[in-house]
N, C-alpha and C positions, 0 to 999 in steps of 0.2 A: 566450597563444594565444586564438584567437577559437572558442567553442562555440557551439550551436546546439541546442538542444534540443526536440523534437517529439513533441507528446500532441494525440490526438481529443479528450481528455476537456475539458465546459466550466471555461474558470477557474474557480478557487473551488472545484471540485467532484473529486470521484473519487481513486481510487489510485493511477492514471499521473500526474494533476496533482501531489499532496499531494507522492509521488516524484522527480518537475521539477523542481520549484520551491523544495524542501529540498536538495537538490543544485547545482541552481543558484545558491541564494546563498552556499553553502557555496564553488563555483566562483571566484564572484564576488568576495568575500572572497579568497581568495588573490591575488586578483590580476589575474584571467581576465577578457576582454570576453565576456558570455554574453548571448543570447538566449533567450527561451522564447514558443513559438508554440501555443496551444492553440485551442481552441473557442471564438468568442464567448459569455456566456453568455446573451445575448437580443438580439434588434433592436434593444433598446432604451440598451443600457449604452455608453458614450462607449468607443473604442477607450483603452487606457491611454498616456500621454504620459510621454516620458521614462524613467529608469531609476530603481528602488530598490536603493537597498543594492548598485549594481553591475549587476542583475538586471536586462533590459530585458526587460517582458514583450510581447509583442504578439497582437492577436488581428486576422478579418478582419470585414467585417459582411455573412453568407450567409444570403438570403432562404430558403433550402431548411426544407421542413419541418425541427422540431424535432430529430426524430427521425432523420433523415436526418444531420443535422449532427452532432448528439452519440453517433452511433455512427460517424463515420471514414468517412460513404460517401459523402458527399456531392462530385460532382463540382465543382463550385464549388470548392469547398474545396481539393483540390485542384489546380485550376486556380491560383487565389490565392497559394498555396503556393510551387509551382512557379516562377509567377513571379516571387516576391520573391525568392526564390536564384539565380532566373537572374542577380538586379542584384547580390547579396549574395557574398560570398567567406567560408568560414568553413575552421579548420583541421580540426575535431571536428564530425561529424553524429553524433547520439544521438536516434535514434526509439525513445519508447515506447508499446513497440506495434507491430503490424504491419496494421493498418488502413490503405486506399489512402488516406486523408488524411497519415497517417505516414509510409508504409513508400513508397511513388511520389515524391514528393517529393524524397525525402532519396537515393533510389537515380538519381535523375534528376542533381540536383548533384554525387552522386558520381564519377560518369561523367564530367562537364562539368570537375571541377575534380581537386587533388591529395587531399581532404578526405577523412580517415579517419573511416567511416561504423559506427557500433557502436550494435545493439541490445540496448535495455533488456528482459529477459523475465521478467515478473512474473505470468503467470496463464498457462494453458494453455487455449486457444480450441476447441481444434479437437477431434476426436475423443480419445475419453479424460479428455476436459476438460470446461469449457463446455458444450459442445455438447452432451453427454451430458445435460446437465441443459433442456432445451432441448424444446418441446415438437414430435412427431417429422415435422411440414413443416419449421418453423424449423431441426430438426435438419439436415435432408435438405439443406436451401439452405445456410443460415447456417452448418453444422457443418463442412460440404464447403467450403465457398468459405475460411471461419476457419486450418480444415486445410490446404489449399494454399498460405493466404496468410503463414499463419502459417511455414510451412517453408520457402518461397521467401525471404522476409524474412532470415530469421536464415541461411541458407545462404551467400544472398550477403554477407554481412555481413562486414567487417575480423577484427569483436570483438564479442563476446556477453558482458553483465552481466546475471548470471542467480542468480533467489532460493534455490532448490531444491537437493537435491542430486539430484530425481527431473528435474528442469528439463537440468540436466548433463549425466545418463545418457542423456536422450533427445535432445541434443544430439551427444554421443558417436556413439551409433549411426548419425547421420546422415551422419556422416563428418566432423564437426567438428572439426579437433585442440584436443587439451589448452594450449596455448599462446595460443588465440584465446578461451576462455573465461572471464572472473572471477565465483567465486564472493561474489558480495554479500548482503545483507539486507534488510531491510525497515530503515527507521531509526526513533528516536527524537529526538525535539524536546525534550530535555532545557532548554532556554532557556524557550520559550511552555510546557512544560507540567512541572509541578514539582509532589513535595506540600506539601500545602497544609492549613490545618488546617480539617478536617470541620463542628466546629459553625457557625464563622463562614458556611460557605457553605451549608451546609442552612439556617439562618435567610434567606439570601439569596435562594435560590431556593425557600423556602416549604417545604421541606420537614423531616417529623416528624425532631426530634432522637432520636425512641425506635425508629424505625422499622430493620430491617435492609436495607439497602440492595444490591440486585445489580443491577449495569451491565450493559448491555447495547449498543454503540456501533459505527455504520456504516452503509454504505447499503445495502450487499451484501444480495440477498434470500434465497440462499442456505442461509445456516442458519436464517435466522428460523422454519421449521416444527421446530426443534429446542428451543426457546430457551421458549415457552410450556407442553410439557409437561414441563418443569424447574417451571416456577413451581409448576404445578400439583401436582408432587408433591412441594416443598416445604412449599406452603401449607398442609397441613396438620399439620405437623412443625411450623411457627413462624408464628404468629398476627401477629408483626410484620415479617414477612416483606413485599419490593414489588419491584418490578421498574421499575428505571428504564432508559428505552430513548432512546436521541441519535440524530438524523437519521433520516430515512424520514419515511412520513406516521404518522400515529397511526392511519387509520380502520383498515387489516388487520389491527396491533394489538388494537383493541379488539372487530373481527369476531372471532377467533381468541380472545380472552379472556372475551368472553362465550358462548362456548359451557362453560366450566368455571367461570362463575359470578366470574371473577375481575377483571371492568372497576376494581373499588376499588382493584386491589393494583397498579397502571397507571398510574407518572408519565412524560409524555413531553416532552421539550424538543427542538426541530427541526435542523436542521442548524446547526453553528457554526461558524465563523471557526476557527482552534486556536488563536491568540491570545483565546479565550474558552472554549477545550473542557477546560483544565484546572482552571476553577472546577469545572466538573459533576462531570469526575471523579475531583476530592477528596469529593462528597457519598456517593461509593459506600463498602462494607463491603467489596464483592466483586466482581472484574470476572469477567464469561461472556465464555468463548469456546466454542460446540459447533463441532467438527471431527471428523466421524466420519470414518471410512478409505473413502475412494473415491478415485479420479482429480482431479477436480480440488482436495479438499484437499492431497494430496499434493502438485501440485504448486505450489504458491501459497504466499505467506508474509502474513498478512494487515498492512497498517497499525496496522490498532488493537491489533497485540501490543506497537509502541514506544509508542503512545499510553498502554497499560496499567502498561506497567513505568516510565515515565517518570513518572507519578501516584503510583510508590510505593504502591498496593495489591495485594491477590495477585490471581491467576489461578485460573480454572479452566477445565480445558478437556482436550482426548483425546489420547493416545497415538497421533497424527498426524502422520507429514512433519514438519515443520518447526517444528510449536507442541511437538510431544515432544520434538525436538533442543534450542526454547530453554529448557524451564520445566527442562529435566532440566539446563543447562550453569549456568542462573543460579540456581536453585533459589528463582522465581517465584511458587509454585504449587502446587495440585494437579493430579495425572493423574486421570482418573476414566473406567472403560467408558464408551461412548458409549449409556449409556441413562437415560432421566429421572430415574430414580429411582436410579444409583447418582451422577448430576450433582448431584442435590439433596443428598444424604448429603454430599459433598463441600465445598458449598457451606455447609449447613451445621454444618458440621464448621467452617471458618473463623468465622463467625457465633457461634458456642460458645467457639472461643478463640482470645481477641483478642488474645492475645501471640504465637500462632504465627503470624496472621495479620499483625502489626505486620510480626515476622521474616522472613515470607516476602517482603513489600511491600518493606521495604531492601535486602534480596538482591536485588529484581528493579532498583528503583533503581539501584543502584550499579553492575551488568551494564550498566542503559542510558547510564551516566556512561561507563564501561568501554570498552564493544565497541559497542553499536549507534547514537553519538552521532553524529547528520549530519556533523559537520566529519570523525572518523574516519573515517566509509565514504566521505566522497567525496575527503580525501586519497588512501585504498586505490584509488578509481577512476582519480584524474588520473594514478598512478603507476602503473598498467594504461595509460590512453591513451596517455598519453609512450614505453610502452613497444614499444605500437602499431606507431606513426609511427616509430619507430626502425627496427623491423623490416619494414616496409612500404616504408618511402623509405627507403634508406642517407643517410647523410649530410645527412638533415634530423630535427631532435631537436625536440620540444615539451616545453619544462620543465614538469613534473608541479606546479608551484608547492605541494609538499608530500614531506613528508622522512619516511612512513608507507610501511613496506614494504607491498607489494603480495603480496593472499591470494591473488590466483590458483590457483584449484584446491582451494583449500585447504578444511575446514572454522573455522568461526565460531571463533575462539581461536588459528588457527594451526597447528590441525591436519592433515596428512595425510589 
């Protein structure tokens, strides 16, 4: 079957892309002719030629501001879009996201063609969510516009692949049946990212073999005002205490840590490929996650949770939606209140002992070998769309190219 898969976010970048693109080759792999259509990442970069591994990725080249482009609003884009599926025929539309570079598009060919249209729902935009966090003009516009778009999207949709089980319930409500939705996860890159042994790569990247080492990994700016006063009520519990931080820029970073005097205890390395993210995070002792209980934690399932378990070190992180569901199913981690000082206690509680923490790291492992390994969840997915199209069109079938029962509905293990 021919898929098509649709993200605002620029190649190379973000958690609808990383999402794409591990699904897509996993797609691709079985069998499938897959497309993936993102964001250019600059005026500058050559459109991609040809296909990997199956994968054909394509992008368009839209003069619109940056900004413009890499948040889905861009008319151009769009435009672009729309037109290359008026030429194109696909069986499978999958928009992640609901941004009018996304969600217009793929609702536009749907109409035009027989093409079962299923959105991907990984974060919550609109009110309750996002939005919430959002400063209160951007709310007012951005929150309200996210909110509409957001609900129209997934309403008209075939089929909803959704992270949450709060994602679900408010799909539910909407009037969505139970039938059109699959509960999915966030995955892990068990392949690109594996553990690894610590010294070789701290020597690698320059850093102290004696030092305690706590990750901190993503672009998300979200919890970043949680994640510094950890350190800081750490830092003086363990003198060898540091904070390594992957992707984003450094300066906020370093603004936010010199006000507690801590720019020394500050290694940052910039964004990376993940066929390079799992040297970094084998140098960790301890991966951070802060998720306190609000809205949009609840309903989100972050990346960098398979990123972490797939490196084989423990977790820490809060009694959250979906980061409580995994650390509690794989036994990851620790749970710890969502405040500095019982995160630090926590963290170094693992830091102290390195057998519990060896232990917790192969639990999480072996979970992401288990349950959240890309080829599994996108098996569970084709065998959702197959299931789709069966029930959509009588008498026309898309073989699932995979023999993995489908979770629908389900939680993570098969449960109820």
């Amino acid at each position: 079957m021919r898929l098509l898969l649709l993200t605002h976010n620029p190649a190379g970048v973000g958690a609808d892309y990383i999402r794409a693109v591990s699904l897509g080759r996993e797609f691709a792999s079985a069998g499938h002719a897959v497309v993936l259509v993102a964001t250019a990442p600059d005026l500058r970069t050559p459109r991609p030629q040809g296909a990997s591994g199956g994968l054909r990725e394509l992008w368009f080249l839209d003069p619109s501001p940056a900004r413009l482009r890499r948040s889905g609003l861009s008319p151009l884009e769009v435009l672009q879009r729309t037109r290359f599926l008026a030429r194109e025929r696909f069986d499978v539309l999958i928009a992640f996201g609901h941004r009018p570079a996304v969600s217009f598009p793929a609702l536009q060919a749907r109409r035009r063609t027989e093409a079962v249209y299923v959105g991907d729902w990984a974060d919550l935009w609109g009110p309750g969510g996002i939005a919430d966090e959002r400063t209160p003009p951007l709310r007012f516009v951005m929150g309200n516009l996210d909110g509409w778009l957001e609900k129209r999207a997934r309403m008209q949709a075939d089929g909803l692949t959704v992270v949450s089980e709060h994602l679900v319930r408010l799909a539910r409500s909407w009037g969505i049946p139970q039938p059109r939705i699959h509960r999915t996860m966030a995955g892990a890159d068990v392949v690109r990212i594996f553990p690894q042994p610590m010294e070789d790569l701290r020597l690698r990247h320059g850093i102290d073999l004696e030092a305690h080492i706590l990750l901190y990994s993503g672009l998300s700016r979200y919890d970043r005002a949680h994640v510094v006063p950890i350190l800081a009520a750490l830092a003086p519990l363990d003198p060898k205490a540091k904070l390594l931080v992957v992707g984003d820029s450094s300066k906020p970073w370093k603004v936010e840590l010199r006000k507690h005097s801590l720019e020394d205890r500050l290694i940052h390395l910039p964004h990376l490929p993940h066929d390079q993210l799992g040297g970094v995070l084998a140098c960790a002792d301890v991966m951070l996650l802060p998720f306190p209980d609000r809205g949009l934690n609840q309903a989100r399932f972050p990346n960098r949770l398979g990123d972490y378990l797939a490196a084989g070190r423990p977790i820490v992180t809060n009694p959250t939606g979906e980061a409580e569901r995994l650390v509690r199913q794989s036994g990851a981690g620790l749970l710890a209140d969502p405040t500095a000082e019982a995160m630090a206690q926590a963290v170094l509680k693992l830091f102290d002992d390195r057998d519990l923490a060896i232990h917790l790291g192969r639990g999480g492992r072996q979970y992401a070998e288990q349950v959240l390994a890309w080829p599994i969840l996108a098996g569970q997915m084709l065998q959702f769309l197959g299931t789709l199209a069966a029930r959509g069109s009588p008498g026309r079938s898309l073989d699932p190219g995979a023999g993995v029962e489908s979770q629908t509905g389900t939680e993570p293990g098969g449960r109820s």
